[in-house]
C-alpha positions in Angstrom: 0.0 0.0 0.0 1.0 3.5 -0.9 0.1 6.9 1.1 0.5 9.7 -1.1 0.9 13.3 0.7 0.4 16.4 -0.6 1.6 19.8 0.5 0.3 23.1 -0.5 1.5 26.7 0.3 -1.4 29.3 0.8 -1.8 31.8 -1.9 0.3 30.0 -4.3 -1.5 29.1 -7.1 -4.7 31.4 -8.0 -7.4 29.0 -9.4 -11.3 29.7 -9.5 -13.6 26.8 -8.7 -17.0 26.6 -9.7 -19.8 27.8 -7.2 -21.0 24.0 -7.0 -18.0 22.6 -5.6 -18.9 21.1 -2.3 -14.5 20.9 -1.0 -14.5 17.5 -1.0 -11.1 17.4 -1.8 -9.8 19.5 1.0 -10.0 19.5 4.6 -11.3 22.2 6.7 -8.2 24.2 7.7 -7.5 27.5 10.0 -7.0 29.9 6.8 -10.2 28.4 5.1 -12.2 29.2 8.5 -10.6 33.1 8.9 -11.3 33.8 5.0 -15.4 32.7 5.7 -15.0 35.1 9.2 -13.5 37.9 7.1 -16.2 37.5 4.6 -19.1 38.3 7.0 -17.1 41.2 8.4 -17.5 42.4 5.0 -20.7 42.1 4.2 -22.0 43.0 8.2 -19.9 46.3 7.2 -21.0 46.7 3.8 -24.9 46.1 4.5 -24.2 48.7 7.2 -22.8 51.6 4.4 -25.5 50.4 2.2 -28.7 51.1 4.6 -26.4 54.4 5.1 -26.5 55.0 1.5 -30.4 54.0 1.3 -31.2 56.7 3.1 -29.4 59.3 0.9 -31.4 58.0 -2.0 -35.0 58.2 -1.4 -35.7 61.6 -3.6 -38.0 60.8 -6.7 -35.6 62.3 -9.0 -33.0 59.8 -7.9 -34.7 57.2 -8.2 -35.9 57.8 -11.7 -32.8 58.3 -13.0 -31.3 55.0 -11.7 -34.2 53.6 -12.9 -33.1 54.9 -16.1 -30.2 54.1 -15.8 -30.4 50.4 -14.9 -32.3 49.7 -18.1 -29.7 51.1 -20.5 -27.2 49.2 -18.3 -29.0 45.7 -19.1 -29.9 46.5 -22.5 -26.4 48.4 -23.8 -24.3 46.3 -21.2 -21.7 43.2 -21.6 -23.4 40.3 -21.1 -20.9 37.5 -19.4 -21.6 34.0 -18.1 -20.5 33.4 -15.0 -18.3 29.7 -15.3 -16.6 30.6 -11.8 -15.7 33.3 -8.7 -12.9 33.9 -6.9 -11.8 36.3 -4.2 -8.6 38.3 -4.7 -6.5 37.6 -1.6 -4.6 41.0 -1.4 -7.1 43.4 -1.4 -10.3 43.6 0.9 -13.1 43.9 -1.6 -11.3 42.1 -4.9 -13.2 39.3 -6.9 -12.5 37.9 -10.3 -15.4 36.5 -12.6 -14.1 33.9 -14.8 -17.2 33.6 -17.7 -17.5 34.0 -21.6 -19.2 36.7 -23.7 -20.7 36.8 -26.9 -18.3 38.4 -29.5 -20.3 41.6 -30.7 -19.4 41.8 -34.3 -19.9 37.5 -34.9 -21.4 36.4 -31.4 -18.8 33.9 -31.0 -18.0 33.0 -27.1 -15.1 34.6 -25.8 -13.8 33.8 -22.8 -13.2 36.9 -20.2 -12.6 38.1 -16.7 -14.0 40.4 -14.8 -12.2 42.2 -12.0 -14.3 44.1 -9.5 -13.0 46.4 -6.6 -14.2 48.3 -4.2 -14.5 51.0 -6.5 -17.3 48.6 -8.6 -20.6 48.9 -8.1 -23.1 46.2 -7.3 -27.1 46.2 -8.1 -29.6 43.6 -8.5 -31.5 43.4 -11.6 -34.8 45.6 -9.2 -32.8 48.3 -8.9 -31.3 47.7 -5.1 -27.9 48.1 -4.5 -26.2 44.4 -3.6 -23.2 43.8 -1.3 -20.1 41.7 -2.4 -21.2 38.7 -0.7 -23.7 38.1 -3.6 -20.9 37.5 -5.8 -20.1 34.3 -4.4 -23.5 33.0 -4.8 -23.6 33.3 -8.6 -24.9 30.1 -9.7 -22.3 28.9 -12.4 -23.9 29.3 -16.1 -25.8 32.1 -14.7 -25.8 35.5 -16.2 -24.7 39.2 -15.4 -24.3 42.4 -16.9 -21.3 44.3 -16.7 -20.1 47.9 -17.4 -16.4 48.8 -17.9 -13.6 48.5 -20.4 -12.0 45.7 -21.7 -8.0 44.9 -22.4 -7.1 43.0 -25.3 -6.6 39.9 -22.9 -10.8 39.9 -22.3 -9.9 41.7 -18.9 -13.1 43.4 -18.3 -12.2 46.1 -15.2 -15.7 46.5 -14.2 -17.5 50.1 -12.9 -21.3 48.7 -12.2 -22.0 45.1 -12.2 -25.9 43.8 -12.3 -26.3 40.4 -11.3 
């Protein structure tokens, strides 16, 4: 009989699984346990700045015009689906969607990623603003909209994200 062992350094390979993946192949370990504790820190402090922010926004006017706004999103927008999500590591509010989009001139797939910061803004297809945390519950084949420029590599650095 053989017993194979396997070592692995945190944070030294980058690799996006799919939102099914259940960990069977890995063991529950410390740094797995403080990245799910830092994750509801940030989204206890992020639903905090967004009821915050709610109550900046209840004018008429406002509304409206993200109303408005929205629409041309979803109907001018990069459509991307979602084949994976990942969180950056060194920064706080970092993610990278792995997915494919429809070429626009022959509507081949082509695969991109989109990077989102804490600069990126998050809404639901209603209208409501969404915290990070929703990222990670993108089901995989499922679709988003995103707004922001894209590098010759199919980088997509995203400004508003609707999922």
């Amino acid at each position: 009989m053989v017993n194979y062992r396997f070592d692995a350094l945190p944070s030294a390979l980058r690799v996006a699984f799919p939102v099914a993946y259940d960990d069977a192949l890995f063991e529950d370990s410390s740094g797995k346990i403080q990245e799910q504790h830092e994750a509801a820190q940030e989204e206890q402090k992020q639903s905090e700045d967004e009821s915050s922010r709610e109550g900046d926004q209840h004018t008429d006017e406002g509304q409206q015009q993200t109303i408005e706004h929205l629409e041309a999103l979803l109907q001018n927008g990069r459509k991307v689906s979602v084949a994976g999500v990942t969180r950056v590591q060194d920064k706080k509010l970092g993610y990278i969607i792995a997915g494919s989009t429809a070429k626009r001139s022959t509507g081949e797939a082509k695969p991109v990623a989109v990077h989102i910061d804490d600069d990126t803004t998050i809404v639901r297809r209603t209208g409501e603003s969404a915290s990070s945390a929703v990222l990670q519950k993108l089901p995989e084949g499922g679709d988003i909209v995103v707004e922001g420029k894209m590098s010759k590599r199919g980088v997509v650095q995203a400004k508003r994200v609707v999922v």
